[in-house]
N, C-alpha and C positions, 0 to 999 in steps of 0.2 A: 377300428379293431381294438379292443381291448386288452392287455397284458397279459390278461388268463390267456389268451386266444395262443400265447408262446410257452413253450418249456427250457429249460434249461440242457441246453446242447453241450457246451464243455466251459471249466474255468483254467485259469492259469495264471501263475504270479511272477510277476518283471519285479525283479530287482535294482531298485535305482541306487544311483551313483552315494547318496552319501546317507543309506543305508536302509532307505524306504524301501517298504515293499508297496507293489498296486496289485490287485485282486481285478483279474478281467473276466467275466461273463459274459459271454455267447448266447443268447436267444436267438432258436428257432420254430418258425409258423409249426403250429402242430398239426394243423388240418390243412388238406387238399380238396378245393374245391371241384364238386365231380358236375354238376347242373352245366349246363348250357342255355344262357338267356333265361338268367332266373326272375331279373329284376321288371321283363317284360318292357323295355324301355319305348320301344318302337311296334314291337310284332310280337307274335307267339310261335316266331320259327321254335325247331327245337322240339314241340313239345304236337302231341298226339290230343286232343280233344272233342265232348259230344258238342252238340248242337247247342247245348244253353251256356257255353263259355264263350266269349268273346272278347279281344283285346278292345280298350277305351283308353284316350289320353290321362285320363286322371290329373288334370288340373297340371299336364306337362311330362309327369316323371313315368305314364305307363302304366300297364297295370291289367288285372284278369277279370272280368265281369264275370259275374256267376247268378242266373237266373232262372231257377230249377236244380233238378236233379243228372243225375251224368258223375265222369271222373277226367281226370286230365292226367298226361303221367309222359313219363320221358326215359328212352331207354339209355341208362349210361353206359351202357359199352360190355362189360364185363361183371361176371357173377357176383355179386355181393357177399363177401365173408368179411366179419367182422364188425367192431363197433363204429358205426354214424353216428353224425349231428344231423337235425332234419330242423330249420328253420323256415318259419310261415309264417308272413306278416297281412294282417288284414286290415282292411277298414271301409267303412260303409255300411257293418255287418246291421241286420234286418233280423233274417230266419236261418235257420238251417243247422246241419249238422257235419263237420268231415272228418273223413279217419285220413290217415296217413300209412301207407303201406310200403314197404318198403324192400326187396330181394325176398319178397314172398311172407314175409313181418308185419303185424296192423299194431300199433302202438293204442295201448288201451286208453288213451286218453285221448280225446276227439277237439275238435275246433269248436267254439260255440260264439266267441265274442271278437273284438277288435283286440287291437295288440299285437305285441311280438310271442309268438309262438314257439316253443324250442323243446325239443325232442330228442332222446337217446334212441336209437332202435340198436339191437347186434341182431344183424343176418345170416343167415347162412346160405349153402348154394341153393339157393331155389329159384333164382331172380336175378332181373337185372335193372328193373323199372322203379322208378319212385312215381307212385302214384296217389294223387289225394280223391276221395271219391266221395262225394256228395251222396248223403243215404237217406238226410230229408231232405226237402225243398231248400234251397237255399239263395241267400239274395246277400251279397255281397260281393264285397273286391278282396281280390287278394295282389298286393304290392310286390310280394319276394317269393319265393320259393329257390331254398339254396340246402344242399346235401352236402356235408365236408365229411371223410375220414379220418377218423384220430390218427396221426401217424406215430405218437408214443415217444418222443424225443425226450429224453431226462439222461446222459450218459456223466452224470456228477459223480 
């Protein structure tokens, strides 16, 4: 995880003994992570799928096979308001094309290559699902699928 990944929760200054001051900052995680078995390590518990996704070992660490068309999606619990992070990590990619949808939200920029993938969506109440949907044929893997919420920490 990265340092960006933290914001600045509170500072505060200790006065030492022979006249120092020390400057203390507090970083906290700004995002909560909402997915359940995103990294696919073992299975595709969690998660809702058509017929042409299938979990594969992927050389150990897991993973999504995608061969055709279909969506996969996962409902997290509670209506979506606000700003997400929407992280997709692929690799093996072939063909294909995927949106990203999210509390009823399609982020206008679609999947097309390998990589890490990374996504702003803001939702509103319409939803509860993050779902990625295959709209052309597609042949690839997908390694992560992870939704954080900003949680907005800066109280400086």
């Amino acid at each position: 995880m990265a340092i960006k990944d933290y914001g600045l929760f509170k500072t505060s200054t200790i006065k030492g003994e022979k006249g120092t001051d020390w400057n203390i900052e507090l970083y906290k995680k700004q995002y909560v992570t909402l997915t359940e078995n995103g990294q696919f390590t073992t299975n595709l518990n969690h998660w809702d799928f058509d017929v042409n996704f299938s979990w594969i070992s992927n050389g150990g660490i897991g993973g999504l096979e995608i061969s055709g068309g279909g969506d996969i999606n996962q409902d997290l619990g509670n209506d979506l308001v606000g700003t997400f992070f929407v992280r997709v990590v692929v690799s093996n990619y072939s063909s294909g094309l995927i949106s990203i949808h999210l509390g009823g939200q399609v982020h206008p920029t679609g999947i097309q290559s390998n990589g890490v993938h990374e996504f702003q969506i803001t939702a509103g109440i319409v939803g509860n699902l993050i779902k990625l949907d295959c709209t052309i044929g597609c042949d690839m893997v997908i390694d992560q699928i992870s939704v954080s919420q900003y949680q907005g920490y800066n109280y400086s």
